[in-house]
PDB file of N, CA, C and O in Angstrom:
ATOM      1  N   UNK A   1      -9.431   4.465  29.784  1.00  0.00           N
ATOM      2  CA  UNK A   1      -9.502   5.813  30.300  1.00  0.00           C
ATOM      3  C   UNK A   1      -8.148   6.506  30.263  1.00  0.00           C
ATOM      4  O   UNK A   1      -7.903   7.677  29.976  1.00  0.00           O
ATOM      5  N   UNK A   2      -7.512   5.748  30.537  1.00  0.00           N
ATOM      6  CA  UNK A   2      -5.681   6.326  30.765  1.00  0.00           C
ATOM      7  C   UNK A   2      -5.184   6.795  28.822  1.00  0.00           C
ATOM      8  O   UNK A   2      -4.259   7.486  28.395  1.00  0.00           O
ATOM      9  N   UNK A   3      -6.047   6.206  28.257  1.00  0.00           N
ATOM     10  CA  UNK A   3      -5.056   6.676  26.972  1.00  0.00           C
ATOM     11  C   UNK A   3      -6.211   7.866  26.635  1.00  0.00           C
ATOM     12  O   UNK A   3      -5.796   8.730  25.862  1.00  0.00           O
ATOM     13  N   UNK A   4      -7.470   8.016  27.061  1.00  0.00           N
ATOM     14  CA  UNK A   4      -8.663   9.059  26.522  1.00  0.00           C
ATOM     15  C   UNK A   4      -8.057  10.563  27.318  1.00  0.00           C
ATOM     16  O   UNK A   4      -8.533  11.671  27.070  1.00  0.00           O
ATOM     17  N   UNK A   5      -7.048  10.344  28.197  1.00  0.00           N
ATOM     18  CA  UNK A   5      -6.712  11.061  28.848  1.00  0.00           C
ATOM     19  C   UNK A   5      -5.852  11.600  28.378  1.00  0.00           C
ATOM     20  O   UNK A   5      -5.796  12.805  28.622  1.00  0.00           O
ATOM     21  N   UNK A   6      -4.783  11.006  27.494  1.00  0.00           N
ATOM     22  CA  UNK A   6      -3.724  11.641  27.240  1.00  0.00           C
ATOM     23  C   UNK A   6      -3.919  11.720  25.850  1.00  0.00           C
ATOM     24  O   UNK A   6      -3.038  12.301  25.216  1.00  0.00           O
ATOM     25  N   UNK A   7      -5.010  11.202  25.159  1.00  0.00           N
ATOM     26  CA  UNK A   7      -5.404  11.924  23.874  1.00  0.00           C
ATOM     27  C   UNK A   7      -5.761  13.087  24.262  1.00  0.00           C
ATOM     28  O   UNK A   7      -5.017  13.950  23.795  1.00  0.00           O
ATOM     29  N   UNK A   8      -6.546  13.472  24.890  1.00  0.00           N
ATOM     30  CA  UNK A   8      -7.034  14.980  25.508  1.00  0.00           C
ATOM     31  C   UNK A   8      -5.995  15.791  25.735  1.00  0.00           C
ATOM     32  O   UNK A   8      -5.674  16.703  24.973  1.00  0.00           O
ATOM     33  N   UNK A   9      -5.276  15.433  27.042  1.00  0.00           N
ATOM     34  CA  UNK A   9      -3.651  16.500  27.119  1.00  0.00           C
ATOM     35  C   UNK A   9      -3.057  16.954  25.650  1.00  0.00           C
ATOM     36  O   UNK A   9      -2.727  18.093  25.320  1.00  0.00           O
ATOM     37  N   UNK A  10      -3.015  15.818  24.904  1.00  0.00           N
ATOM     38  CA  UNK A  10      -2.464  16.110  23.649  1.00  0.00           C
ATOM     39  C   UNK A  10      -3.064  17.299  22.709  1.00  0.00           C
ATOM     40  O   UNK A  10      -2.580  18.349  22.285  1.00  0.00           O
ATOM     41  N   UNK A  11      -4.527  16.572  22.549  1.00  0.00           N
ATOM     42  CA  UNK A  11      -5.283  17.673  21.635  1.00  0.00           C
ATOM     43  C   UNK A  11      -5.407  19.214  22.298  1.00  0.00           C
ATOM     44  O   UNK A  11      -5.279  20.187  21.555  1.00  0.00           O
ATOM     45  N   UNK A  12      -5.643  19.372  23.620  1.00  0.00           N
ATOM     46  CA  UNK A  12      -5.243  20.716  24.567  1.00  0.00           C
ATOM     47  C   UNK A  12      -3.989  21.150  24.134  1.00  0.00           C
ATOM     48  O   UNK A  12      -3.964  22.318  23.747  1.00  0.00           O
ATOM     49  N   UNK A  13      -2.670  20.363  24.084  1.00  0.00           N
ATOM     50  CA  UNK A  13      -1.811  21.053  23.727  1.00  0.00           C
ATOM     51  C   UNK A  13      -1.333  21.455  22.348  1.00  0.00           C
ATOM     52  O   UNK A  13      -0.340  22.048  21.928  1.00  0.00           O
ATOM     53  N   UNK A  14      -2.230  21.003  21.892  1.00  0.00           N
ATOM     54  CA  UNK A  14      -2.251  20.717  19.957  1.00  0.00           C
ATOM     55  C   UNK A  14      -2.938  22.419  19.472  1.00  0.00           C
ATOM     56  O   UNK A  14      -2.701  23.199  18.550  1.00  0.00           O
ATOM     57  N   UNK A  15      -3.776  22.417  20.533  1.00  0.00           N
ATOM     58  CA  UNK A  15      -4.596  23.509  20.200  1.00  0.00           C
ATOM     59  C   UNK A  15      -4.190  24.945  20.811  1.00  0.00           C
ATOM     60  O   UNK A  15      -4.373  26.074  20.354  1.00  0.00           O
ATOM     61  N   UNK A  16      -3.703  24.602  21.754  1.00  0.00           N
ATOM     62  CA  UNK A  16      -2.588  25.772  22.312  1.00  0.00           C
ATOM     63  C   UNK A  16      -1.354  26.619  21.614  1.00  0.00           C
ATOM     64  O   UNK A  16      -0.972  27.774  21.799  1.00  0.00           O
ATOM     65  N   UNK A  17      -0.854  25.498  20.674  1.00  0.00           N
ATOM     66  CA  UNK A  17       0.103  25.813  19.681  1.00  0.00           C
ATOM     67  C   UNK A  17      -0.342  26.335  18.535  1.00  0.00           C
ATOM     68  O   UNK A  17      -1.296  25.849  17.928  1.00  0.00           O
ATOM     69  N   UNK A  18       0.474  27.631  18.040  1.00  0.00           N
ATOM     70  CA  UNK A  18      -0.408  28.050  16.866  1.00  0.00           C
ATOM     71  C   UNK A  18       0.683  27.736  15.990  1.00  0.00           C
ATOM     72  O   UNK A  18       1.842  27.545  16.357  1.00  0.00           O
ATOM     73  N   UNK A  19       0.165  27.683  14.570  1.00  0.00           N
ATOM     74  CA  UNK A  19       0.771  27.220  13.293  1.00  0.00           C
ATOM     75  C   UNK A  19       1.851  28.249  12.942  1.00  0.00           C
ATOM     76  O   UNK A  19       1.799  29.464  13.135  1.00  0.00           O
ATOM     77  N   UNK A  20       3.158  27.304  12.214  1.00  0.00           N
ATOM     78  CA  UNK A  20       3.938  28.421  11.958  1.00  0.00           C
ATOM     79  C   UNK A  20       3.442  29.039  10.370  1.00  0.00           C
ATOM     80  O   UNK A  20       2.990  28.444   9.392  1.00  0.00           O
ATOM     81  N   UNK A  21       3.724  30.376  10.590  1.00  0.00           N
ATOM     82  CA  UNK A  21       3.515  31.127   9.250  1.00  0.00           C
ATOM     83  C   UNK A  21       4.536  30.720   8.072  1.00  0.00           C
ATOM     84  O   UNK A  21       5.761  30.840   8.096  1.00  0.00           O
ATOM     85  N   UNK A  22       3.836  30.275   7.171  1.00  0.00           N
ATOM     86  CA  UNK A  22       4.784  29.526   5.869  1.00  0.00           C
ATOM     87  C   UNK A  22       4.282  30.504   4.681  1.00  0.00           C
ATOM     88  O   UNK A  22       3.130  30.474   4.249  1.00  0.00           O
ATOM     89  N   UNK A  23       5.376  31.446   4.168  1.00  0.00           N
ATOM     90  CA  UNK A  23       4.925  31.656   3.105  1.00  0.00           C
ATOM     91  C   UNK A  23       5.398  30.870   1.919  1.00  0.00           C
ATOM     92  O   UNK A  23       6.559  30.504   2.105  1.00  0.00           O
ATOM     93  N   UNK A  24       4.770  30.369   0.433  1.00  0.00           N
ATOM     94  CA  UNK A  24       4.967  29.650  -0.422  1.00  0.00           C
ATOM     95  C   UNK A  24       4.687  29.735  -1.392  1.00  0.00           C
ATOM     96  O   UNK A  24       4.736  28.755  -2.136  1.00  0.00           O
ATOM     97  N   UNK A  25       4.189  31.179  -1.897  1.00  0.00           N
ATOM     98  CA  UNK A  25       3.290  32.094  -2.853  1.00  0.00           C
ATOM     99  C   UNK A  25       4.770  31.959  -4.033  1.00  0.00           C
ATOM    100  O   UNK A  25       4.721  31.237  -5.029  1.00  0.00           O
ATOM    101  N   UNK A  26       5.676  32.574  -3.759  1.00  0.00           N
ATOM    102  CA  UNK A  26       6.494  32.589  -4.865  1.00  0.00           C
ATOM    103  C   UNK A  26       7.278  31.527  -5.166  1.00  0.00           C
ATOM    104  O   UNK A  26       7.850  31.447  -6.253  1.00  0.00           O
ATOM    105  N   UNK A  27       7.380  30.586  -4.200  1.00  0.00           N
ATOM    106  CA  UNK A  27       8.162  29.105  -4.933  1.00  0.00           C
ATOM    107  C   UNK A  27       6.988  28.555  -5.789  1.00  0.00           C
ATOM    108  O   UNK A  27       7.250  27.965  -6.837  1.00  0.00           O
ATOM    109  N   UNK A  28       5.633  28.737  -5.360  1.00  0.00           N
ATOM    110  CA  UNK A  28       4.951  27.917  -6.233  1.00  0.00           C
ATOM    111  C   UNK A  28       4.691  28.545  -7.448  1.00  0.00           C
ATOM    112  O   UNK A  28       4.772  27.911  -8.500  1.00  0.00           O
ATOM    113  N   UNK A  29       4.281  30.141  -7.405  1.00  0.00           N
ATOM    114  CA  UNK A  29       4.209  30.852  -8.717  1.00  0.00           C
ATOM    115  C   UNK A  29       5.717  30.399  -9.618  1.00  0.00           C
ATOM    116  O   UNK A  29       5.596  30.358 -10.842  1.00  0.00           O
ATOM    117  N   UNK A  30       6.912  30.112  -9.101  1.00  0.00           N
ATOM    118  CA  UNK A  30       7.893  29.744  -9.903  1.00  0.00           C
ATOM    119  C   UNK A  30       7.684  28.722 -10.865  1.00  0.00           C
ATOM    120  O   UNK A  30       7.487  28.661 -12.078  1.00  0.00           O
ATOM    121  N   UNK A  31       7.807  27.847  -9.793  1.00  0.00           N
ATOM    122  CA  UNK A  31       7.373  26.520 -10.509  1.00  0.00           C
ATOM    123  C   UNK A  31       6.065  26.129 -11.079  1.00  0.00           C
ATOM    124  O   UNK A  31       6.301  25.003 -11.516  1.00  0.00           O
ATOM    125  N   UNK A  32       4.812  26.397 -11.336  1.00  0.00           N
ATOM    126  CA  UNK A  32       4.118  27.154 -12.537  1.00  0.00           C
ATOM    127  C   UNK A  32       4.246  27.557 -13.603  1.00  0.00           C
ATOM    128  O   UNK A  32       3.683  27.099 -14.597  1.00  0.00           O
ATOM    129  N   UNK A  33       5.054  28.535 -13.571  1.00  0.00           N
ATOM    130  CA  UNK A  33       5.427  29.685 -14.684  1.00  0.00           C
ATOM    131  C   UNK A  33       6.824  28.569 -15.488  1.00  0.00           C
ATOM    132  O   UNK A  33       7.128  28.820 -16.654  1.00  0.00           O
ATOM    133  N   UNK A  34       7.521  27.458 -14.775  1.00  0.00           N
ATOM    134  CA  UNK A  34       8.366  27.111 -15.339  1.00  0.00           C
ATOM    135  C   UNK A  34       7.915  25.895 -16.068  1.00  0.00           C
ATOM    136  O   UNK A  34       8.490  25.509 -17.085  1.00  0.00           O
ATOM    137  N   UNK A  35       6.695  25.177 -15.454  1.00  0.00           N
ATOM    138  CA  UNK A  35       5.939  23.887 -16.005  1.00  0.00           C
ATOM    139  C   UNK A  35       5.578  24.337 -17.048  1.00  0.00           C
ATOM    140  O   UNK A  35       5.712  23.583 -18.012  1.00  0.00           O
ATOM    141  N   UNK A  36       4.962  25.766 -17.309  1.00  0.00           N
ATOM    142  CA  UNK A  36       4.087  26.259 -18.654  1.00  0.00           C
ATOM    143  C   UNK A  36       4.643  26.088 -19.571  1.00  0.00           C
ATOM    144  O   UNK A  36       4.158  25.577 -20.581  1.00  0.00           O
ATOM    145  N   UNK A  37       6.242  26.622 -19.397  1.00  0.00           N
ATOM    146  CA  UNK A  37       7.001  26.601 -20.408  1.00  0.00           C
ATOM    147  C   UNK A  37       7.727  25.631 -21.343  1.00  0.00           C
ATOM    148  O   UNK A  37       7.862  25.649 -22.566  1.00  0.00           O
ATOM    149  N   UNK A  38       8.174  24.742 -20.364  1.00  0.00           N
ATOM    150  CA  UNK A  38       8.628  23.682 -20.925  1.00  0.00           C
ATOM    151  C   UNK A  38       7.780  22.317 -21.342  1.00  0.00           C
ATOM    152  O   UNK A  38       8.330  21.321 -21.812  1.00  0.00           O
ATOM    153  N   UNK A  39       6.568  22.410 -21.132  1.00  0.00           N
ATOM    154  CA  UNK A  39       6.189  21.050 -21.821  1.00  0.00           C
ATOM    155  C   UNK A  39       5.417  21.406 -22.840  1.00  0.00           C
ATOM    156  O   UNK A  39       4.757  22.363 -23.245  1.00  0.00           O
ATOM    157  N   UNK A  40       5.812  19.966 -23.212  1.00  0.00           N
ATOM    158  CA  UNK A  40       5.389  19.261 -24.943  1.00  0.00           C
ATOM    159  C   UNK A  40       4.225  19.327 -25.113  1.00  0.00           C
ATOM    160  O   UNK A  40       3.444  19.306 -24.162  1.00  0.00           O
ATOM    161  N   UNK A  41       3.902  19.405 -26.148  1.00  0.00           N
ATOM    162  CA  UNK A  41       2.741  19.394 -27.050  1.00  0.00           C
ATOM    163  C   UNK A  41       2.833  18.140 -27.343  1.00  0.00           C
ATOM    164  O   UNK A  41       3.865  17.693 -27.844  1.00  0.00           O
ATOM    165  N   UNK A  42       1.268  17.015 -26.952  1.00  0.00           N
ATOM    166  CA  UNK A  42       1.531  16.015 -27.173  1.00  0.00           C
ATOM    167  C   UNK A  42      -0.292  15.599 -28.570  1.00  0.00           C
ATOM    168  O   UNK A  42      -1.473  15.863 -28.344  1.00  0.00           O
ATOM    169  N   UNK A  43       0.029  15.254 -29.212  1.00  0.00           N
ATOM    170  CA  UNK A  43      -1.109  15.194 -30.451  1.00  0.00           C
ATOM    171  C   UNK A  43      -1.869  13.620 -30.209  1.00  0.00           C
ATOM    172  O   UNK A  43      -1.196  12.614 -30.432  1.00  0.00           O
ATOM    173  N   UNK A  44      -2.774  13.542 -29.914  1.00  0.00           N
ATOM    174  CA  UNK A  44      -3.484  12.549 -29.687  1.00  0.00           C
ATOM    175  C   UNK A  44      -4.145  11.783 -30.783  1.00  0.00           C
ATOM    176  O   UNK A  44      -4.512  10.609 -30.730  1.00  0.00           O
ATOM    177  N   UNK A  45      -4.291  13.000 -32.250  1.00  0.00           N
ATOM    178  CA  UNK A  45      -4.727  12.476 -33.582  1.00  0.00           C
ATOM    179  C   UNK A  45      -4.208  11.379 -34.213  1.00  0.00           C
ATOM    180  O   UNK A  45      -4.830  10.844 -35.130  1.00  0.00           O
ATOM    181  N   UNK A  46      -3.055  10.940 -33.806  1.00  0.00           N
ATOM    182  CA  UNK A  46      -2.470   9.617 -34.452  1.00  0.00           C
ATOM    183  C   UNK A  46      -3.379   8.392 -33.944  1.00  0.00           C
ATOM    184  O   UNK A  46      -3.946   7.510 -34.588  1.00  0.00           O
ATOM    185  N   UNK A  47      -3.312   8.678 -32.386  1.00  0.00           N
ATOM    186  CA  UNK A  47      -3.810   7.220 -31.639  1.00  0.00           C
ATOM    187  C   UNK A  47      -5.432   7.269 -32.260  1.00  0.00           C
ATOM    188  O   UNK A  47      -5.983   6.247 -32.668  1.00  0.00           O
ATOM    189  N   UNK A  48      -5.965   8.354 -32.263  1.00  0.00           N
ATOM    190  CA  UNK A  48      -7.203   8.485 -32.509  1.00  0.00           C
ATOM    191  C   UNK A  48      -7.597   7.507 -33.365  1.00  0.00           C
ATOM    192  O   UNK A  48      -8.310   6.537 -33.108  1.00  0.00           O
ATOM    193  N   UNK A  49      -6.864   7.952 -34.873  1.00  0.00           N
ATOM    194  CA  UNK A  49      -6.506   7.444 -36.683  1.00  0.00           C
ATOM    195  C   UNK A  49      -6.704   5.586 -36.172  1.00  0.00           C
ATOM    196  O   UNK A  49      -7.551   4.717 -36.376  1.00  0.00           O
ATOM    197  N   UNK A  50      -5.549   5.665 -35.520  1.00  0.00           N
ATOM    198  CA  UNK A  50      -5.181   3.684 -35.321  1.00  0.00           C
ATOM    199  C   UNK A  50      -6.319   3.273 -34.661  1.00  0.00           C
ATOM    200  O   UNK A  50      -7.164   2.572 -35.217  1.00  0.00           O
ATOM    201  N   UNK A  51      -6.430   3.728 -33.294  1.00  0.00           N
ATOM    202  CA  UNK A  51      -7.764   3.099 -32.629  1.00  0.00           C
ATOM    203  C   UNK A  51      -9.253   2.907 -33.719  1.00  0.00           C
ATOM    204  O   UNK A  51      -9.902   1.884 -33.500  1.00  0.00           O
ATOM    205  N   UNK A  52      -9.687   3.682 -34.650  1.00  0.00           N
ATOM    206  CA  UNK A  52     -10.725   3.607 -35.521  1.00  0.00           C
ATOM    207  C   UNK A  52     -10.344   2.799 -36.007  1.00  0.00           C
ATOM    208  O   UNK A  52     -10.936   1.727 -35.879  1.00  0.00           O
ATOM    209  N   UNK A  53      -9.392   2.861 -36.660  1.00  0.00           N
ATOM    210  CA  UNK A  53      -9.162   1.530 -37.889  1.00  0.00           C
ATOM    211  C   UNK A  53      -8.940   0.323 -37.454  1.00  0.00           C
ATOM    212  O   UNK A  53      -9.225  -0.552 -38.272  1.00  0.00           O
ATOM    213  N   UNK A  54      -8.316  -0.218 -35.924  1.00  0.00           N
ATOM    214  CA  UNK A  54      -8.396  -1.307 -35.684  1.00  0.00           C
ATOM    215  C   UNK A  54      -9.774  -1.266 -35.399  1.00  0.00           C
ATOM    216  O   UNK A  54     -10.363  -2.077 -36.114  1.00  0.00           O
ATOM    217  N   UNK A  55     -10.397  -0.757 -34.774  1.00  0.00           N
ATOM    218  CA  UNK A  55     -11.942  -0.797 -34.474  1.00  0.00           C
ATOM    219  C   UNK A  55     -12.661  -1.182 -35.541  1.00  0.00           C
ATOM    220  O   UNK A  55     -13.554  -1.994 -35.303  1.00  0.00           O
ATOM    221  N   UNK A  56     -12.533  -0.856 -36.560  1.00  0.00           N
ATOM    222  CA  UNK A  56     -13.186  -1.004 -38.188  1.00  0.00           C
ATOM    223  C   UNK A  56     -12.719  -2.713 -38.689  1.00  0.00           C
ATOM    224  O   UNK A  56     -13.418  -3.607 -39.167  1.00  0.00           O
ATOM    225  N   UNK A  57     -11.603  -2.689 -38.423  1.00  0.00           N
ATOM    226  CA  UNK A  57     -11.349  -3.950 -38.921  1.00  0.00           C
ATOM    227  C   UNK A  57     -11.284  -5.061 -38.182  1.00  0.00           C
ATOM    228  O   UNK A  57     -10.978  -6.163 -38.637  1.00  0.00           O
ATOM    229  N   UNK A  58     -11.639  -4.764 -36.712  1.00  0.00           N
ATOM    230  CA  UNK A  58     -12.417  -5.692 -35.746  1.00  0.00           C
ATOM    231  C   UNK A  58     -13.917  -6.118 -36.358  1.00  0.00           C
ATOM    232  O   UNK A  58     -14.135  -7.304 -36.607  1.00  0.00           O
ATOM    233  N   UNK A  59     -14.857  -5.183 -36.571  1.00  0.00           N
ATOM    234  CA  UNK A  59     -15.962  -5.424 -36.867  1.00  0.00           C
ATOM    235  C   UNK A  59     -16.451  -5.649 -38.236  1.00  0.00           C
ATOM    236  O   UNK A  59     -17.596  -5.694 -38.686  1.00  0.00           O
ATOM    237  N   UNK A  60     -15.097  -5.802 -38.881  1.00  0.00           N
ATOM    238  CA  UNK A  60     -15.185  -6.403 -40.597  1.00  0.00           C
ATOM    239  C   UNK A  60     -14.685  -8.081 -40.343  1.00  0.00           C
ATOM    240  O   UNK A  60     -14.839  -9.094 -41.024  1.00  0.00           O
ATOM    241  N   UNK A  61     -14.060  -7.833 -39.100  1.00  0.00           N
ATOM    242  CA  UNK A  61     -13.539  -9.306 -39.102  1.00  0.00           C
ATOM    243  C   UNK A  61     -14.684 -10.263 -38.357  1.00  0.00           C
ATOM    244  O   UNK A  61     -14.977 -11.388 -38.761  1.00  0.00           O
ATOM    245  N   UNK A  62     -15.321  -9.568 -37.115  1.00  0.00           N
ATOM    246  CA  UNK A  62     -16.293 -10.462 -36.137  1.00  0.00           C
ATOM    247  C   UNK A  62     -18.013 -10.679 -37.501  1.00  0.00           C
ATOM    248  O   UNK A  62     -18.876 -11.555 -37.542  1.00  0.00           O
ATOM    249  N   UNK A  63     -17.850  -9.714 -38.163  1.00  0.00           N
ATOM    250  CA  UNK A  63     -18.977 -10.016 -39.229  1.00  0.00           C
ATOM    251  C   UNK A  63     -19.045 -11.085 -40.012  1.00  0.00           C
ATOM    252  O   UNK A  63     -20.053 -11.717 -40.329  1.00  0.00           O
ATOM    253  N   UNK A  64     -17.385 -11.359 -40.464  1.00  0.00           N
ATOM    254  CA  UNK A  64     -16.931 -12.147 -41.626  1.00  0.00           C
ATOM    255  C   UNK A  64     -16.805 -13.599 -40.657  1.00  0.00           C
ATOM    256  O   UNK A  64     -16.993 -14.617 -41.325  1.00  0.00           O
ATOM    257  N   UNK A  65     -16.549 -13.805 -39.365  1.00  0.00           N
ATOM    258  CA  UNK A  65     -16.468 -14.840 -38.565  1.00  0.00           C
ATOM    259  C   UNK A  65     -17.830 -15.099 -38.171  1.00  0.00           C
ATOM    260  O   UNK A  65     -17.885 -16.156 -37.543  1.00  0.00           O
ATOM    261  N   UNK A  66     -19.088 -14.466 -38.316  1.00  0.00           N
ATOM    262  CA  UNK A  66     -20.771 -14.691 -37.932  1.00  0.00           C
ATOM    263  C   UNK A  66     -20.669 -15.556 -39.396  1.00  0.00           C
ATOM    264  O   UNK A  66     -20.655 -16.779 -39.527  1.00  0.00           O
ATOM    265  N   UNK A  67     -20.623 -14.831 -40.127  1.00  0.00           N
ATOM    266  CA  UNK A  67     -21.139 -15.726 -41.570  1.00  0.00           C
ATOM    267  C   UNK A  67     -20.323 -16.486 -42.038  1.00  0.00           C
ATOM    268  O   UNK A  67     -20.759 -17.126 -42.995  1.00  0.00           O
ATOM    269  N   UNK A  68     -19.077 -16.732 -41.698  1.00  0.00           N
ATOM    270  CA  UNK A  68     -18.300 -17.803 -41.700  1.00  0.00           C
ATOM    271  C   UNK A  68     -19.248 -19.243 -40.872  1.00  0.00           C
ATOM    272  O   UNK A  68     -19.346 -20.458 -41.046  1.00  0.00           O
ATOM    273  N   UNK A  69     -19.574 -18.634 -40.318  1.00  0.00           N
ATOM    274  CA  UNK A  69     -20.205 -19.678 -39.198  1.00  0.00           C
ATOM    275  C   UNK A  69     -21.522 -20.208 -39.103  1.00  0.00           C
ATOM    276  O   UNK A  69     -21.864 -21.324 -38.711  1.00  0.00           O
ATOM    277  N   UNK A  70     -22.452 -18.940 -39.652  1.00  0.00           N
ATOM    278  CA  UNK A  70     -23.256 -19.665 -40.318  1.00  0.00           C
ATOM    279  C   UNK A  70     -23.155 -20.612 -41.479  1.00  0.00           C
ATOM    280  O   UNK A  70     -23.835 -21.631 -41.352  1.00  0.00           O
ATOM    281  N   UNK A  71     -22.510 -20.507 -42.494  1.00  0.00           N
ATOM    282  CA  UNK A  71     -22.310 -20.920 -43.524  1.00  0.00           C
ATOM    283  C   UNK A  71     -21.424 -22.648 -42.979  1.00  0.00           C
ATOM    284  O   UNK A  71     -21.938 -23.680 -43.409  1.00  0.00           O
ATOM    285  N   UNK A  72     -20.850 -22.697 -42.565  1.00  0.00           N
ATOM    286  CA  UNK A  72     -20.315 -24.029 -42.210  1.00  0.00           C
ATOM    287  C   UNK A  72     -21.226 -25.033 -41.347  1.00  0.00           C
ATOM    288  O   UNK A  72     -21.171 -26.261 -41.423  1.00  0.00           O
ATOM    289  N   UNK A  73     -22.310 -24.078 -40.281  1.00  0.00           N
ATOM    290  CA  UNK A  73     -23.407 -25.185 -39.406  1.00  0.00           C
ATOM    291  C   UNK A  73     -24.626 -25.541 -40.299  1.00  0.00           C
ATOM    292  O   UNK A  73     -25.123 -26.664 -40.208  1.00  0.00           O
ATOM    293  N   UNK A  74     -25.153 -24.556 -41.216  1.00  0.00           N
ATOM    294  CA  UNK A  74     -26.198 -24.719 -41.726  1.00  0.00           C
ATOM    295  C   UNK A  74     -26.024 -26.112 -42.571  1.00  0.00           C
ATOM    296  O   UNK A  74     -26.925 -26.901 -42.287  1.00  0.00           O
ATOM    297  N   UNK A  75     -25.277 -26.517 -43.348  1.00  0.00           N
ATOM    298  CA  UNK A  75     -25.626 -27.955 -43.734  1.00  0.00           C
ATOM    299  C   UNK A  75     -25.547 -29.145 -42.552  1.00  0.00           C
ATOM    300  O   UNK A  75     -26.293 -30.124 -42.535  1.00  0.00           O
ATOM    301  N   UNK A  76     -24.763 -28.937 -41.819  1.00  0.00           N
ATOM    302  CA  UNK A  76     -24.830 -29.714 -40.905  1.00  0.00           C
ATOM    303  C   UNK A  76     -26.549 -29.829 -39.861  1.00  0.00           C
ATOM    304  O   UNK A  76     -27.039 -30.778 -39.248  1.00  0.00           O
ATOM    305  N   UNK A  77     -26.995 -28.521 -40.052  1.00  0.00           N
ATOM    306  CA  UNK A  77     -28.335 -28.339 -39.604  1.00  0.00           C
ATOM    307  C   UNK A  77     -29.694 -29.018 -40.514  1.00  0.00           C
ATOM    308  O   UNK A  77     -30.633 -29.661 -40.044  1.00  0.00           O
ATOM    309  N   UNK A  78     -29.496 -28.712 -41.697  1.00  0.00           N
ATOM    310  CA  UNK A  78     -29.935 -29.546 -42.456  1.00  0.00           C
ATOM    311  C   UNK A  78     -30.207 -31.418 -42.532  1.00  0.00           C
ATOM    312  O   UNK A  78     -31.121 -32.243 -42.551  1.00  0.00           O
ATOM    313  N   UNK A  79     -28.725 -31.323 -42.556  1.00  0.00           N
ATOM    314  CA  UNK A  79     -29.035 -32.799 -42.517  1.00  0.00           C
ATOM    315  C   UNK A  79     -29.216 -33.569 -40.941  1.00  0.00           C
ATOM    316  O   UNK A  79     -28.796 -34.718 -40.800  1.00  0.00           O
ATOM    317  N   UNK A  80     -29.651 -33.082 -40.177  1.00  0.00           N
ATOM    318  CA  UNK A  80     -30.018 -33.343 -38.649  1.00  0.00           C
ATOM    319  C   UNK A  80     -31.427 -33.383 -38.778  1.00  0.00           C
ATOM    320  O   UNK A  80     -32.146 -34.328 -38.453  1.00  0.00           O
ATOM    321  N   UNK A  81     -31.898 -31.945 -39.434  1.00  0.00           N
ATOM    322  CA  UNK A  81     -33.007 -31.808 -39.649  1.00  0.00           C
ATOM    323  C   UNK A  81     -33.939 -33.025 -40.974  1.00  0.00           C
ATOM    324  O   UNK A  81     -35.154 -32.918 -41.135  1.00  0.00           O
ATOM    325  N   UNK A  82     -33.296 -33.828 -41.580  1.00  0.00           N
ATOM    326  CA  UNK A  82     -33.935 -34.338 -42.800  1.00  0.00           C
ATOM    327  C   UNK A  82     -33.810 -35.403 -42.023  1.00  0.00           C
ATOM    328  O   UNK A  82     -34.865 -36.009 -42.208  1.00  0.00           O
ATOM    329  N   UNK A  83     -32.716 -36.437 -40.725  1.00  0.00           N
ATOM    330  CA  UNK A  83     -32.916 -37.405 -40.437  1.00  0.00           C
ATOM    331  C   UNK A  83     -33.696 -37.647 -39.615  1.00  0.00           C
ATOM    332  O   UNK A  83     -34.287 -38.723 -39.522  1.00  0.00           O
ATOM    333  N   UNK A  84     -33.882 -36.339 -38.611  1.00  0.00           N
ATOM    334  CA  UNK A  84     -35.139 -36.332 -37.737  1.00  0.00           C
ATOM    335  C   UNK A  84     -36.446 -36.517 -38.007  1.00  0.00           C
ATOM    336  O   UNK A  84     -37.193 -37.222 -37.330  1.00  0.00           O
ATOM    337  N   UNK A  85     -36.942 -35.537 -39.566  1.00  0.00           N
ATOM    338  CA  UNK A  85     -37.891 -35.904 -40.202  1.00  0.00           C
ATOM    339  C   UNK A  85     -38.036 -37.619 -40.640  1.00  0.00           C
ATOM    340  O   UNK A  85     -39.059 -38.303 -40.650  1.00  0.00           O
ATOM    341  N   UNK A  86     -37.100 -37.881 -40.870  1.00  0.00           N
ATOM    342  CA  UNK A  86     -37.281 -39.935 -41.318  1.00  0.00           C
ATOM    343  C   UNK A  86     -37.461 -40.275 -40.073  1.00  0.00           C
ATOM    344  O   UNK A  86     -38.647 -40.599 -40.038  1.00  0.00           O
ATOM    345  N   UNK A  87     -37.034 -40.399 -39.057  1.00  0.00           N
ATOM    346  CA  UNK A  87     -37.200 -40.900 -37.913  1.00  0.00           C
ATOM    347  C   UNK A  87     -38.453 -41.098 -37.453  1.00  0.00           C
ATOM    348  O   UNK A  87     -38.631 -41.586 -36.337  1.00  0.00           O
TER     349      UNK A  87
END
């Protein structure tokens, strides 16, 4: 109860006080008008270019590693399969 109390005094006196008037209209229009000016032009078309082409030659490579892989189990599948049949 003792601290609900003096949260209250507080917020009473919180609310009693009025805000000071801040104006900030022209520091911020400054600094605006000065961000516009000075930054770079930055071109994203390069990363674009690289990201595709590693992308491309990811999925020339994970293709060529499927049939790599088939190609090396399948005899081994085979001959599992021909001793099972004797069995």
């Amino acid at each position: 109860m003792k601290i609900e109390n003096i949260l209250l005094r507080l917020t009473e006196k919180a609310n009693r006080q009025a805000p000071p008037e801040v104006d900030v209209v022209d520091d911020v229009m400054a600094r605006l008008s000065a961000a516009g000016q000075h930054s770079p032009v930055v071109s994203d078309k390069p990363f674009v270019w690289i990201a595709s082409l590693s992308t491309a030659a990811a999925i020339m490579t994970a293709t060529l590693a499927v049939y790599a892989y088939y190609a090396w189990t399948s005899p081994l599948n085979e001959i599992t399969d021909t001793i099972a049949w004797v069995l």
